[in-house]
C-alpha positions as CSV (number, residue, x, y, z in Angstrom):
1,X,-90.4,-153.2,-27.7
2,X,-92.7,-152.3,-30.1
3,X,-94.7,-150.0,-28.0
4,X,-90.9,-148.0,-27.4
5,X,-90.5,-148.1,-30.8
6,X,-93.9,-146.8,-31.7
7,X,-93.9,-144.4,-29.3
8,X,-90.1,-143.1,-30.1
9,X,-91.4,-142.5,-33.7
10,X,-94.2,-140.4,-32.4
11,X,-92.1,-138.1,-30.6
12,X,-89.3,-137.5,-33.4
13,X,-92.8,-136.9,-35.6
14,X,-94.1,-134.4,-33.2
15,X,-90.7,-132.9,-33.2
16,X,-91.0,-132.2,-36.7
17,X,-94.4,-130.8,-37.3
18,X,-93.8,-127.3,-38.2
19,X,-94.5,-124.6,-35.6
20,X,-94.7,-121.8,-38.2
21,X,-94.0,-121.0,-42.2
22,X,-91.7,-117.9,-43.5
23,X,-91.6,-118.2,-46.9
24,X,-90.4,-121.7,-48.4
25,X,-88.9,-122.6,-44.7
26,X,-90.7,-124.3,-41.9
27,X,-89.5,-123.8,-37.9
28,X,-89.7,-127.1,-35.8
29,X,-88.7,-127.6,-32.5
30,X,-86.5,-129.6,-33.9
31,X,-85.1,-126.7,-35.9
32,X,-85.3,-124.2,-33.3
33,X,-83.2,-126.9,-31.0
34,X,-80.5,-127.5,-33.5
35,X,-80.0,-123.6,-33.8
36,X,-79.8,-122.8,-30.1
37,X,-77.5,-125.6,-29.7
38,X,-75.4,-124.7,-32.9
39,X,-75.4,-121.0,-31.7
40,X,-74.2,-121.5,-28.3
41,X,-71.4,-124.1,-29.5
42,X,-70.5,-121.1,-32.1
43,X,-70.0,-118.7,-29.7
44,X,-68.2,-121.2,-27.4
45,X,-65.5,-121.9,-30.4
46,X,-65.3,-118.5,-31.5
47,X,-64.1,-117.3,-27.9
48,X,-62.0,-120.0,-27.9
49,X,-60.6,-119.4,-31.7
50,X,-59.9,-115.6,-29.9
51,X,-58.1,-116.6,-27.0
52,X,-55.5,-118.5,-28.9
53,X,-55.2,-116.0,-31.8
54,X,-54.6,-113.4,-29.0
55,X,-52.5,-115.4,-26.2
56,X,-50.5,-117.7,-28.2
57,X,-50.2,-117.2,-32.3
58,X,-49.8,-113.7,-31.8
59,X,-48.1,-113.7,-28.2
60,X,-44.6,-115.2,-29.7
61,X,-44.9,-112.0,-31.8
62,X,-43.6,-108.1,-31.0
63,X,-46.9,-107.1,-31.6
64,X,-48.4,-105.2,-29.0
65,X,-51.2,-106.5,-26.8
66,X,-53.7,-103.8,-28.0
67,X,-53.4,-104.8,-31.6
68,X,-53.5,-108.6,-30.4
69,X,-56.7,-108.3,-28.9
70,X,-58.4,-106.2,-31.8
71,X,-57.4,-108.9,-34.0
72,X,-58.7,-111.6,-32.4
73,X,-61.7,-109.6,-32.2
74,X,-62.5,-108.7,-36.1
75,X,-61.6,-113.0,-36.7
76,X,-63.9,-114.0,-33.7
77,X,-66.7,-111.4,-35.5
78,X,-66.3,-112.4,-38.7
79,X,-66.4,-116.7,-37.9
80,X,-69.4,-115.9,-35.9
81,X,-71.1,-114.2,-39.3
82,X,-70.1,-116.8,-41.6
83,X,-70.8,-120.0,-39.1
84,X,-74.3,-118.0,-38.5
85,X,-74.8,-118.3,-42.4
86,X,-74.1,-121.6,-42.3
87,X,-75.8,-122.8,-39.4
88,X,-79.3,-121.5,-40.7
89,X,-78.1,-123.1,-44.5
90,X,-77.5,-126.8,-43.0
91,X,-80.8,-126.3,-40.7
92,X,-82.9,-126.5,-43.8
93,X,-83.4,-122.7,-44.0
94,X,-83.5,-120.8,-47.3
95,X,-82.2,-117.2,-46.8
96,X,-84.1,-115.5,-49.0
97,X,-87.2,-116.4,-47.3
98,X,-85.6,-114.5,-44.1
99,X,-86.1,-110.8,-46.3
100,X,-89.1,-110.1,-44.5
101,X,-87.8,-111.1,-41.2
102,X,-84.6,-108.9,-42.0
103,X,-86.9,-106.2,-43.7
104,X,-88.9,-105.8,-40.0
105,X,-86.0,-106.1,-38.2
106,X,-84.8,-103.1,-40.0
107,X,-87.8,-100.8,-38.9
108,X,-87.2,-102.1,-35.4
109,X,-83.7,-101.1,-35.5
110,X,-84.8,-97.8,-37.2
111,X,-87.4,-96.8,-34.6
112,X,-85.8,-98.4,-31.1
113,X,-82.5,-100.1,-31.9
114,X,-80.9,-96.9,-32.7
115,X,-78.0,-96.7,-29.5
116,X,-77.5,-100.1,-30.0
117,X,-76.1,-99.8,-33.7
118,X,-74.7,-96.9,-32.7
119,X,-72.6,-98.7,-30.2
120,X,-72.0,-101.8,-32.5
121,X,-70.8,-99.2,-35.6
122,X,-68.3,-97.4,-32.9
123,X,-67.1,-101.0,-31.4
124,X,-66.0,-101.4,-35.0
125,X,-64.6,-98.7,-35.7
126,X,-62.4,-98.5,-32.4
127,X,-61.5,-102.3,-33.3
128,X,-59.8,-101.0,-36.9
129,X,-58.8,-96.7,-36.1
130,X,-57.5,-98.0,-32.6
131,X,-58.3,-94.9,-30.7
132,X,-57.7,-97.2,-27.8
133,X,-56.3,-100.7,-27.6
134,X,-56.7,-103.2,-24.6
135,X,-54.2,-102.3,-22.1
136,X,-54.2,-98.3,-22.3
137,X,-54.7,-96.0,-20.0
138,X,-58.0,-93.7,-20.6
139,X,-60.1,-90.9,-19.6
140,X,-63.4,-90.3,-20.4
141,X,-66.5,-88.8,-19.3
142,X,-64.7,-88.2,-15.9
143,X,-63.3,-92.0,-15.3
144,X,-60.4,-93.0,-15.6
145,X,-58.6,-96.6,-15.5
146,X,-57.2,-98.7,-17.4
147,X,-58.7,-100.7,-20.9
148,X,-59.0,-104.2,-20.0
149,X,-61.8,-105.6,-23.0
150,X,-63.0,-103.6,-26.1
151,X,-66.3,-105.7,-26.8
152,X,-68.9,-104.8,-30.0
153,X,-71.4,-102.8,-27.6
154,X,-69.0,-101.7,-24.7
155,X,-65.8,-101.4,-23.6
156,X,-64.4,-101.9,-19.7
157,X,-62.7,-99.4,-18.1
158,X,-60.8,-100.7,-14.3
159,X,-60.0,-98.2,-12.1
160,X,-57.3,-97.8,-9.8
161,X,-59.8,-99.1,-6.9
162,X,-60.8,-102.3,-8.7
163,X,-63.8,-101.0,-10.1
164,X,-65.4,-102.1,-13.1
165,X,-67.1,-99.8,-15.1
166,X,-68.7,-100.5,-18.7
167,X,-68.6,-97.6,-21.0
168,X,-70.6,-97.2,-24.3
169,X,-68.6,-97.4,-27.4
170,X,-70.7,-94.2,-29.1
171,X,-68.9,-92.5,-26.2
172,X,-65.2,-93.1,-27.2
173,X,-66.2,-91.6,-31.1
174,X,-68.1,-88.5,-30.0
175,X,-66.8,-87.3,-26.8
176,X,-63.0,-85.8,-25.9
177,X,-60.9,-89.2,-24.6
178,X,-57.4,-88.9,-23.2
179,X,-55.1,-91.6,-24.0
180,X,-52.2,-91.4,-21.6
181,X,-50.6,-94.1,-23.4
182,X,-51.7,-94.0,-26.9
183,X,-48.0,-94.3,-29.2
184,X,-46.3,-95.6,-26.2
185,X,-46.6,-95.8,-21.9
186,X,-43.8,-92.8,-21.3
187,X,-45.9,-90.3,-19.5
188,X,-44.6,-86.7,-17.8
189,X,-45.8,-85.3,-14.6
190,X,-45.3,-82.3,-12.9
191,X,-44.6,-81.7,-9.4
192,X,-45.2,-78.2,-7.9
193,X,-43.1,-77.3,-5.1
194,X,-42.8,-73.8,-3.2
195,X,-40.0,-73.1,-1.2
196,X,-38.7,-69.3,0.9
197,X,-37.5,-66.8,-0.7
198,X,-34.6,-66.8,1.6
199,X,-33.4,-69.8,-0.6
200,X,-31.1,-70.4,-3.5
201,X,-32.8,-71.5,-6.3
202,X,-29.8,-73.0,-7.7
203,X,-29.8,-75.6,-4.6
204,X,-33.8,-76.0,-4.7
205,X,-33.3,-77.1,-8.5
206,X,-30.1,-79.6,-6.9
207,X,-31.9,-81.1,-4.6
208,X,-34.9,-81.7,-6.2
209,X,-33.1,-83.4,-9.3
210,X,-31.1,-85.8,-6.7
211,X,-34.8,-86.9,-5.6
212,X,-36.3,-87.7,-9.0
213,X,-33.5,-89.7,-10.2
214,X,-33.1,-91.7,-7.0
215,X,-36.6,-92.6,-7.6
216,X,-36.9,-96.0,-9.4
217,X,-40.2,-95.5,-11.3
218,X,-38.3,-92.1,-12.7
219,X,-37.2,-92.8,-15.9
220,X,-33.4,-91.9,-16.1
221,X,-34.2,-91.1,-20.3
222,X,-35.9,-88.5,-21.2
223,X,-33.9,-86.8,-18.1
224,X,-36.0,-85.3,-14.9
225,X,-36.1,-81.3,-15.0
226,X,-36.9,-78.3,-12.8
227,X,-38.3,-75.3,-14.2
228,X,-38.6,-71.8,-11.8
229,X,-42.1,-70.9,-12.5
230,X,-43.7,-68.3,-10.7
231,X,-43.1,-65.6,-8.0
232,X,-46.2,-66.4,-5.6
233,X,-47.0,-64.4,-2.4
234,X,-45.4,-66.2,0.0
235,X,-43.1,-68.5,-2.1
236,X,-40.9,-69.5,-5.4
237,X,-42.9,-72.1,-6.9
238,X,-40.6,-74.2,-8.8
239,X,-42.2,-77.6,-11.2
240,X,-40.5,-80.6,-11.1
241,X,-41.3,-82.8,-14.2
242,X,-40.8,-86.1,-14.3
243,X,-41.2,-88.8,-17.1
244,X,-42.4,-92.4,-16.0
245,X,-43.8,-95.9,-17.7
246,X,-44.2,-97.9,-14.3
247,X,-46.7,-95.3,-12.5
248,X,-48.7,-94.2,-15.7
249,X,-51.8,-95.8,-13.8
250,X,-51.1,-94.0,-10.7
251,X,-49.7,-91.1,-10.8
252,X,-50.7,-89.8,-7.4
253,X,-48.5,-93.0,-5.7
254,X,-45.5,-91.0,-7.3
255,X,-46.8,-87.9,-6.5
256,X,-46.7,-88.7,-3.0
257,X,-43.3,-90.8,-2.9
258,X,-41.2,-87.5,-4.4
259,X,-42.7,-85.3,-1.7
260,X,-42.1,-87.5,1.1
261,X,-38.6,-87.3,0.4
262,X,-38.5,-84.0,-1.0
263,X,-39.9,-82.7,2.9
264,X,-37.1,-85.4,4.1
265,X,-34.2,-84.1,1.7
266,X,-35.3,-80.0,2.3
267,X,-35.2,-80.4,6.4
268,X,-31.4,-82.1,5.5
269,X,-30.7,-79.0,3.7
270,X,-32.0,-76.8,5.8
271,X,-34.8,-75.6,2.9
272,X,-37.5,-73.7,4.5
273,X,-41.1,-75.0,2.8
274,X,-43.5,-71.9,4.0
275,X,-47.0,-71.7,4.3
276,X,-49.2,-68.9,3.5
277,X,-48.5,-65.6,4.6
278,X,-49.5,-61.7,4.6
279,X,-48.3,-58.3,6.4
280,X,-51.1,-56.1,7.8
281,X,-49.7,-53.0,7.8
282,X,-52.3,-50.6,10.1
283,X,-52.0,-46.6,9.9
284,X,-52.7,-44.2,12.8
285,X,-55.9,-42.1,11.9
286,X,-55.7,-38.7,11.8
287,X,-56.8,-36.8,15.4
């Protein structure tokens, strides 16, 4: 037993013979253990602390699910900085002796770290403007999809093929980003449609109403319209416009529902669609 004993105490002693000195702190492996584990078991609670301030104390309310998710955000941030502080005070660690550390981490950061607080400044300020919110429906850089996490560095973007595609903050505050559904998801479409000239508008603009509202992602308020736009070549080209919340993410679904029936409803009617078209008229040359 006393050999255990003995040779317990020689390992908790090795543990605690200091690796290295900054300032008036010394690093053990016993230190270094306690703030890995401490760390991780921070980060575990604070994503936990998130999920319910996001999914259940704010769920009950009529806030939306954008704002929810940026505030659970900021809180889970902010714990993680002051459990951080306190983790390094309770490990024995006197902050002031971390200036230098802090001091050549700033260089670093100067010199190589330079996208990175980029990124981390735009996370925050998307997390408190609220360009975009979790849940919206984006476009940037040529991708579009829908908002699903808004993290410090990145934010996720999933398209309408199930694609996952992780976009830099910095890109959200200095490029040009539509937000189809930035004060609210009622979006508008338009639909061109050409039909003969042998036809009366006033029936085109009938029919094509009846479509829209028997559509059930057409939203009945604001009301559908038809506008006579243009005298093409070979047709009147009139625009349906349409508003809709169910198909803001997929726009080309309703796109091709409305002119399914549209071809079904114009061959009831009798509506001639016609396709491109030109007269060659050809002179005799003079003899």
């Amino acid at each position: 037993m006393d050999t255990i004993a003995s040779f317990a105490k020689k390992i908790i002693e090795s543990l605690k013979i200091p690796l290295f000195n900054m300032g008036d702190s010394s690093f053990t492996i016993l230190t270094l253990v306690y703030l890995i584990l401490a760390t991780l078991l921070l980060l575990y609670l604070t994503s936990k602390i998130n999920k319910i301030v996001t999914h259940k104390l704010l769920a009950k309310s009529r806030i939306d699910y954008g704002v929810r998710a940026a505030t659970g955000s900021i809180i889970k941030y902010i714990l993680l900085i002051i459990g951080f502080v306190i983790i390094l005070q309770t490990a024995g660690i006197n902050l002031s002796s971390l200036t230098i550390l802090f001091g050549a981490l700033g260089i670093g950061i100067g010199f190589g770290l330079q996208n990175v607080i980029n990124n981390f400044v735009s996370g925050l300020i998307i997390l408190f403007e609220r360009p975009i919110k979790v849940g919206d429906r984006i476009e940037v850089a040529g991708v579009a999809g829908d908002v699903i996490d808004i993290s410090m560095r990145a934010t996720t973007i999933v398209t309408n093929d199930n694609i996952s595609i992780i976009v830099p903050n910095s890109q959200f505050i200095s490029e040009t980003v539509i937000n189809w559904s930035h004060t609210d998801r009622n979006v508008r479409f338009n639909y061109p449609v050409g039909v003969s000239y042998k036809e009366d508008p006033q029936v085109v603009k009938k029919v094509l109403l009846e479509v829209a509202l028997d559509n059930r992602g057409v939203l009945k308020e604001p009301k559908p319209d038809v506008l006579f736009t243009e005298y093409a070549n070979s047709a009147m080209i009139f625009n349906l416009r349409v508003w809709t919340r169910e198909f803001v993410n997929r726009p080309g679904v309703l796109k091709s529902q409305l002119y399914y029936e549209i071809f079904r409803r114009f061959r009831e009617e009798g509506i001639e669609i016609p396709f491109p078209q030109s007269d060659i008229h050809i002179k005799e040359m003079p003899k």
